[in-house]
One Martini backbone bead per residue (centre of mass of N, CA, C, O) as a GRO file, in nm:
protein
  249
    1UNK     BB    1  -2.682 -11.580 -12.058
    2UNK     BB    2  -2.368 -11.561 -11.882
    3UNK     BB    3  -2.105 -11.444 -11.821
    4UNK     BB    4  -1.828 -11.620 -11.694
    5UNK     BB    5  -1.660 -11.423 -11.557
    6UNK     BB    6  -1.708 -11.108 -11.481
    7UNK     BB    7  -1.568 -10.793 -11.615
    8UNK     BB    8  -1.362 -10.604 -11.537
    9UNK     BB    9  -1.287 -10.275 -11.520
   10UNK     BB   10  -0.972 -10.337 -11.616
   11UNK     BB   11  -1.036 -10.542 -11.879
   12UNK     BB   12  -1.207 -10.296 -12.054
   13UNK     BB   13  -0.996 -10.084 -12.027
   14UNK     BB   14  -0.773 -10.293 -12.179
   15UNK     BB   15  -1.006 -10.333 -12.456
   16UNK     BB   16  -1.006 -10.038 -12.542
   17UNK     BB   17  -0.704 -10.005 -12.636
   18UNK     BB   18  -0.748 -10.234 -12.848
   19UNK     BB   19  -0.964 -10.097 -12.965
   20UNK     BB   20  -1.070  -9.884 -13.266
   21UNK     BB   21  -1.331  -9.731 -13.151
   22UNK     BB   22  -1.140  -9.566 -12.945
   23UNK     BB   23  -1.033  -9.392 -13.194
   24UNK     BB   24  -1.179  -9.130 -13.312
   25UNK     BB   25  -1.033  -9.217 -13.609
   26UNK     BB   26  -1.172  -9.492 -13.608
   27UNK     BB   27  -1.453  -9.436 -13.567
   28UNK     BB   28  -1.561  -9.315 -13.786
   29UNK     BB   29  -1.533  -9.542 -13.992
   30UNK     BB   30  -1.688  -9.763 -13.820
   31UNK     BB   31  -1.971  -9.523 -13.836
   32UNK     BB   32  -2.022  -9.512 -14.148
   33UNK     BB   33  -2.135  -9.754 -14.176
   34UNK     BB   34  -2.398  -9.725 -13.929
   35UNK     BB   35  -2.558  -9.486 -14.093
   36UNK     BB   36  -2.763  -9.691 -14.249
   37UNK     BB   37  -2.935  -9.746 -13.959
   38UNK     BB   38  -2.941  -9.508 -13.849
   39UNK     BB   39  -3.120  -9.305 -14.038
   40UNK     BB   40  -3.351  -9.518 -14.042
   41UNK     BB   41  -3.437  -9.487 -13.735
   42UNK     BB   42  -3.488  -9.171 -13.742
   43UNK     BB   43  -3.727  -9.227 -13.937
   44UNK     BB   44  -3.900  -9.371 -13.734
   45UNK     BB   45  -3.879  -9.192 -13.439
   46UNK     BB   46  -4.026  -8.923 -13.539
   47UNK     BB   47  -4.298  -9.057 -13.613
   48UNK     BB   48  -4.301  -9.239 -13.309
   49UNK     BB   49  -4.240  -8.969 -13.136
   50UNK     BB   50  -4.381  -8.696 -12.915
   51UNK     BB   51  -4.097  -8.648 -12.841
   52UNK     BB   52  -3.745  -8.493 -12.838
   53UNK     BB   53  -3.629  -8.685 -12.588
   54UNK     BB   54  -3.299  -8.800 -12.578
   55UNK     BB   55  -3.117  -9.138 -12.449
   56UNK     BB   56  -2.782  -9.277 -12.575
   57UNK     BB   57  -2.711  -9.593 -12.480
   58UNK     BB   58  -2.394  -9.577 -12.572
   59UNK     BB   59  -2.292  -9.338 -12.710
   60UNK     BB   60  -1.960  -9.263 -12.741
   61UNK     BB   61  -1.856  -9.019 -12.967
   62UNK     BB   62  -2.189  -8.946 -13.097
   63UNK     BB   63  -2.299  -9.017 -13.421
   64UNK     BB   64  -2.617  -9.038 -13.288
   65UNK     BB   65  -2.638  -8.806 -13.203
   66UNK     BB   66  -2.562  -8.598 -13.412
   67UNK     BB   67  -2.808  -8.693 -13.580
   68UNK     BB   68  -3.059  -8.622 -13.389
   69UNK     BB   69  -2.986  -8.327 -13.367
   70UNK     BB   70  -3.042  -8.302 -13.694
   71UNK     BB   71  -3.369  -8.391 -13.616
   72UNK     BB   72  -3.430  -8.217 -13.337
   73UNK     BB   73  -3.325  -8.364 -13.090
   74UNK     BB   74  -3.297  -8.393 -12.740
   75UNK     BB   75  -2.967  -8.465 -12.634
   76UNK     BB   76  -2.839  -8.760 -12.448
   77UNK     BB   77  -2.585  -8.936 -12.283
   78UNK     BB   78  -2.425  -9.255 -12.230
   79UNK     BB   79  -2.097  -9.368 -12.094
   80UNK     BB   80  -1.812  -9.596 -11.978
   81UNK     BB   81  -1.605  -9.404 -12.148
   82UNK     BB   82  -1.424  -9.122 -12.085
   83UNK     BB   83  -1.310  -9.042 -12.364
   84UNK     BB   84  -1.570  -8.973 -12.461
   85UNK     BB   85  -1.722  -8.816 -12.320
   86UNK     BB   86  -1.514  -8.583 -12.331
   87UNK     BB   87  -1.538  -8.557 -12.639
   88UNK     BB   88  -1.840  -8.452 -12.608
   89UNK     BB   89  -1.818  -8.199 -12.400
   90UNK     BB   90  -1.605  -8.020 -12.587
   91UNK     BB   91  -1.882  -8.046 -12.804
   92UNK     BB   92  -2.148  -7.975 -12.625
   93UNK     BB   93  -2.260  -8.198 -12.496
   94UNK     BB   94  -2.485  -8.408 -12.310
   95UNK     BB   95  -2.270  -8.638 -12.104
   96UNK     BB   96  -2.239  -8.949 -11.927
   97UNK     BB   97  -2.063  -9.103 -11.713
   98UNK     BB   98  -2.127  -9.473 -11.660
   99UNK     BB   99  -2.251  -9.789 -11.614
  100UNK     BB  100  -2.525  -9.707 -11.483
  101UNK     BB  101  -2.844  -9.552 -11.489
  102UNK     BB  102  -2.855  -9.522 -11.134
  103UNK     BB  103  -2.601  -9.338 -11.113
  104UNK     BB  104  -2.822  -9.078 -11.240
  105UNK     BB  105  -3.068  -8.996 -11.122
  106UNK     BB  106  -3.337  -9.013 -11.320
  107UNK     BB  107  -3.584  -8.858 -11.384
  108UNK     BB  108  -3.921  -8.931 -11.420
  109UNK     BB  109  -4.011  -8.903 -11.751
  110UNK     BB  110  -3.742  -8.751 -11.905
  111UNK     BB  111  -3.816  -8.945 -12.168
  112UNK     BB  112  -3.915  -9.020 -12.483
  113UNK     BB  113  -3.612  -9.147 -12.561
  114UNK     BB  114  -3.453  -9.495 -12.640
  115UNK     BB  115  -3.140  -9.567 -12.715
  116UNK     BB  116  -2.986  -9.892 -12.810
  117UNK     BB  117  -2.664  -9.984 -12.962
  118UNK     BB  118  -2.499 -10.215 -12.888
  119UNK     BB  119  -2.516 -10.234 -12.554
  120UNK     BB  120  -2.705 -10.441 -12.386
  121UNK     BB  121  -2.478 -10.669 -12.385
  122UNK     BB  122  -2.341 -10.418 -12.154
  123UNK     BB  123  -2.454 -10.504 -11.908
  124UNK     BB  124  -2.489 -10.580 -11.542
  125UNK     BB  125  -2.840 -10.542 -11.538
  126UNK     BB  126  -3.069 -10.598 -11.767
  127UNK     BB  127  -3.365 -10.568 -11.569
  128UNK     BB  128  -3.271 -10.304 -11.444
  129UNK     BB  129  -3.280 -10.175 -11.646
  130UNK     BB  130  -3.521 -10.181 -11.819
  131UNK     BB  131  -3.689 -10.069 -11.557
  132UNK     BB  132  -3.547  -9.806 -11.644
  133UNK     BB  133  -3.648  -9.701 -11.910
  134UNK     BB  134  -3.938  -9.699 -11.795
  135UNK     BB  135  -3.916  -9.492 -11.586
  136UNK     BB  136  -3.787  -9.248 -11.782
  137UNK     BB  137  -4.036  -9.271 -11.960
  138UNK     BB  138  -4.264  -9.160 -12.095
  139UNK     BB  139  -4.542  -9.173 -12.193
  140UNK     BB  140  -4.533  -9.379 -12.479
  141UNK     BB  141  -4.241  -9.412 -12.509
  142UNK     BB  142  -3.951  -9.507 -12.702
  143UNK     BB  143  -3.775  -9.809 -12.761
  144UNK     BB  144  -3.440  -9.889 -12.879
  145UNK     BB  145  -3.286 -10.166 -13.038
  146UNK     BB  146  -2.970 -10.317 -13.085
  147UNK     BB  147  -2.953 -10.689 -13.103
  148UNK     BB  148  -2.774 -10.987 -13.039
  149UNK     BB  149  -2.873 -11.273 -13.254
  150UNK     BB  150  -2.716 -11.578 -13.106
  151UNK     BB  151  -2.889 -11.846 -12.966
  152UNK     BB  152  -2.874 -12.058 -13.192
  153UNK     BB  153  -2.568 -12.082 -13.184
  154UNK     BB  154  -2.532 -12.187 -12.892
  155UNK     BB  155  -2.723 -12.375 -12.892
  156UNK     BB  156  -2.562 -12.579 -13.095
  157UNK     BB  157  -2.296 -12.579 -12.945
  158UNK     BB  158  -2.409 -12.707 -12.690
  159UNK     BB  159  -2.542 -13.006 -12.851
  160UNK     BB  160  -2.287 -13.076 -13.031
  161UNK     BB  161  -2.050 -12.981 -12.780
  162UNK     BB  162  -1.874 -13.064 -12.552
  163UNK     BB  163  -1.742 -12.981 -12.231
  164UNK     BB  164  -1.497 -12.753 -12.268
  165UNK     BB  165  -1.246 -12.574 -12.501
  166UNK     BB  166  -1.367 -12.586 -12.739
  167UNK     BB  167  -1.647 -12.463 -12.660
  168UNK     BB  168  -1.537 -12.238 -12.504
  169UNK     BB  169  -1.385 -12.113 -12.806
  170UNK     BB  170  -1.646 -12.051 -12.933
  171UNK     BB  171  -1.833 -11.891 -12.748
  172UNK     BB  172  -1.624 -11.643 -12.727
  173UNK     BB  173  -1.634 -11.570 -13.027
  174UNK     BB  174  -1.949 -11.535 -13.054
  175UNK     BB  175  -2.004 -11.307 -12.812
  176UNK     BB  176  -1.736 -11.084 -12.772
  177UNK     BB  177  -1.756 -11.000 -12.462
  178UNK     BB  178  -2.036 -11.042 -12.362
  179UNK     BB  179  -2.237 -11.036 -12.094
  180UNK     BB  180  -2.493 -11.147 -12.271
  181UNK     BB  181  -2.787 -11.332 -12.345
  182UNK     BB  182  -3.055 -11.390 -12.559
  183UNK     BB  183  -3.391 -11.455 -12.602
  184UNK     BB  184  -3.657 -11.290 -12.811
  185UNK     BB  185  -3.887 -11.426 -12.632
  186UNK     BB  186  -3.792 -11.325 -12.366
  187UNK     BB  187  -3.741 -11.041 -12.421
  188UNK     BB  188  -4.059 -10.993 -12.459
  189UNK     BB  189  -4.155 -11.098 -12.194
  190UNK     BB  190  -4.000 -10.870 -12.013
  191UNK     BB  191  -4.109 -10.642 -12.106
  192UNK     BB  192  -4.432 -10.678 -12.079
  193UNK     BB  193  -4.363 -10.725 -11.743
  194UNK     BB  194  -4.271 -10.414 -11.751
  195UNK     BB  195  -4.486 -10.247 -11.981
  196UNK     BB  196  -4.393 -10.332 -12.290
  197UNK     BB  197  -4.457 -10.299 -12.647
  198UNK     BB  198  -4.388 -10.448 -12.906
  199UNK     BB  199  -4.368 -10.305 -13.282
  200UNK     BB  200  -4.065 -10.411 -13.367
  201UNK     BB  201  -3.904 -10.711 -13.555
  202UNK     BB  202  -3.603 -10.662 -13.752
  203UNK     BB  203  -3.368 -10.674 -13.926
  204UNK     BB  204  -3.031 -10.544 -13.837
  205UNK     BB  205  -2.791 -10.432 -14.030
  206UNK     BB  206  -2.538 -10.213 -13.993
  207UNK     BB  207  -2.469 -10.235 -14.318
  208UNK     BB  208  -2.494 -10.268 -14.635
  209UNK     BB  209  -2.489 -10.519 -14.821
  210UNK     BB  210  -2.278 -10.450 -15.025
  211UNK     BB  211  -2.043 -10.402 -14.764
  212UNK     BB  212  -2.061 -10.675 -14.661
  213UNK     BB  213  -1.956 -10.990 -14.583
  214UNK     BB  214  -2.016 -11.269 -14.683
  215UNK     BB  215  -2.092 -11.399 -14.417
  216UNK     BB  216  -2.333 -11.206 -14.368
  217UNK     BB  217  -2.477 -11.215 -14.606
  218UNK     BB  218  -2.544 -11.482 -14.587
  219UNK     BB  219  -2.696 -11.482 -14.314
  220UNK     BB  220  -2.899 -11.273 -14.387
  221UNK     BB  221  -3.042 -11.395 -14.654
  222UNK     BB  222  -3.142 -11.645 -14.468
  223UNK     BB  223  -3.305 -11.513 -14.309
  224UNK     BB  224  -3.503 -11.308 -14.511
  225UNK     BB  225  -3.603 -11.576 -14.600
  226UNK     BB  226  -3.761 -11.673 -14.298
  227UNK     BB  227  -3.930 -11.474 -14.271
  228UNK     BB  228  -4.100 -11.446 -14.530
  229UNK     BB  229  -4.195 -11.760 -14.484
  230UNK     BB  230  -4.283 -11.641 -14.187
  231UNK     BB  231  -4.460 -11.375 -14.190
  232UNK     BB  232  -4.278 -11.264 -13.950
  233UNK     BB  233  -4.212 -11.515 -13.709
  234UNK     BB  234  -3.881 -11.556 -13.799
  235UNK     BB  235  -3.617 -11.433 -13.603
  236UNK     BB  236  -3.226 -11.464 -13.731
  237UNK     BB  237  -3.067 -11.244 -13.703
  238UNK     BB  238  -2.787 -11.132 -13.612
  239UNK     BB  239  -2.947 -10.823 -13.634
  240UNK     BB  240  -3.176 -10.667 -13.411
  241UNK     BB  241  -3.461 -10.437 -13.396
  242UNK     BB  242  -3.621 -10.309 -13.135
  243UNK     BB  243  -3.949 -10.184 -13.057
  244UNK     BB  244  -4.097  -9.971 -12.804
  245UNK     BB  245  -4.384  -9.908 -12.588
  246UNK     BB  246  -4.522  -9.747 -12.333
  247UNK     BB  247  -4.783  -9.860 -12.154
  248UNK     BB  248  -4.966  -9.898 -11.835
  249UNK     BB  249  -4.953 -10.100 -11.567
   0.00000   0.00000   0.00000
């Protein structure tokens, strides 16, 4: 399901400025909640991955480069925001500004990991990235993503309230800016599809549960509670870490 009309690059311009997170000092408050998922993930992808080669897509300020920096892992970023990439470079990472992985024609092969951390719904052409991710990763190479499985809201309010102002106030509400929204089962079909084999599939709140909030806190122990009784087959978290490794077509 994509939003539509497609986001002008001139309208994400100006809602850079207006969000914190692209204030490199509110960037930080916002990154120190995150660090408890990077942490969490960074020590996944160590014991998974048989190369040190990552490519961090939606890099931001940098945050998770850093941190993979320090686990040893040979980083490079990927993000359209300029602002972002120049504070990388001066920092001396080595980051691309870009909005699709097309436009920098990297050699296949040439990493071993991929995370995309709550990037992947602002693809301009999620299955063409995707095909992306697979050709440039080494054989058996490693994908991370952490993505918004908002699909049950969506489809609960398109059956519930007729095609108007208010139905489309909540779904804008909900999907939050996003390019677009996928259901769990679709794409683990689409990764298959293109090569990959999903290793694994657990809600991944950004935060500690004692540090979110009550609705979030709601949200997770509900899913958490549906996931344990449905013996591991039931993924409804609102944000959700899927692994997948490449697998020989």
């Amino acid at each position: 399901m994509f939003v539509w009309p497609v986001y002008t690059v001139e309208q994400i311009t100006k809602h850079w400025r207006l969000v914190a997170y692209s204030d490199p000092v509110q960037n930080i408050n916002f990154q120190a909640l995150k660090s408890h998922l990077e942490i969490k993930l960074l020590k996944k992808l160590y014991k998974l991955a048989k190369g040190k080669r990552l490519l961090d897509y939606g890099c931001a300020f940098g945050n998770f480069m850093s941190k993979a920096k320090e686990q040893g892992f040979d980083v490079e970023g990927l993000d359209p925001n300029p602002q972002a990439i120049k504070s990388l470079n001066e920092k001396g990472f080595t980051s691309h500004h870009a909005w699709t992985m097309k436009e920098l024609a990297f050699p296949s092969s040439c990493f071993d990991v991929i995370v995309a951390l709550d990037s992947f719904c602002f693809t301009w052409d999620p299955y063409e990235t995707l095909e992306e991710f697979y050709r440039v990763l080494s054989p058996s190479g490693i994908l991370a993503m952490r993505i918004s499985n908002k699909r049950l809201y969506i489809e609960a309010i398109l059956r519930a309230l007729k095609p108007g102002s208010k139905q489309e106030a909540l779904l804008d509400r909900i999907v939050m800016k996003q390019f677009h929204s996928i259901s769990l089962r679709l794409l683990k079909s689409i990764l298959s599809k293109i090569g990959f084999q999903v290793i694994k599939l657990e809600g991944a709140p950004t935060a500690p549960f004692w540090k979110m909030q009550w609705p979030g806190r709601i949200s997770y122990a509900i899913a958490e509670i549906a996931y344990i009784l449905s013996l591991g087959k039931l993924v409804s978290h609102p944000g959700v870490l899927l692994i997948a490794h490449k697998v020989e077509r």
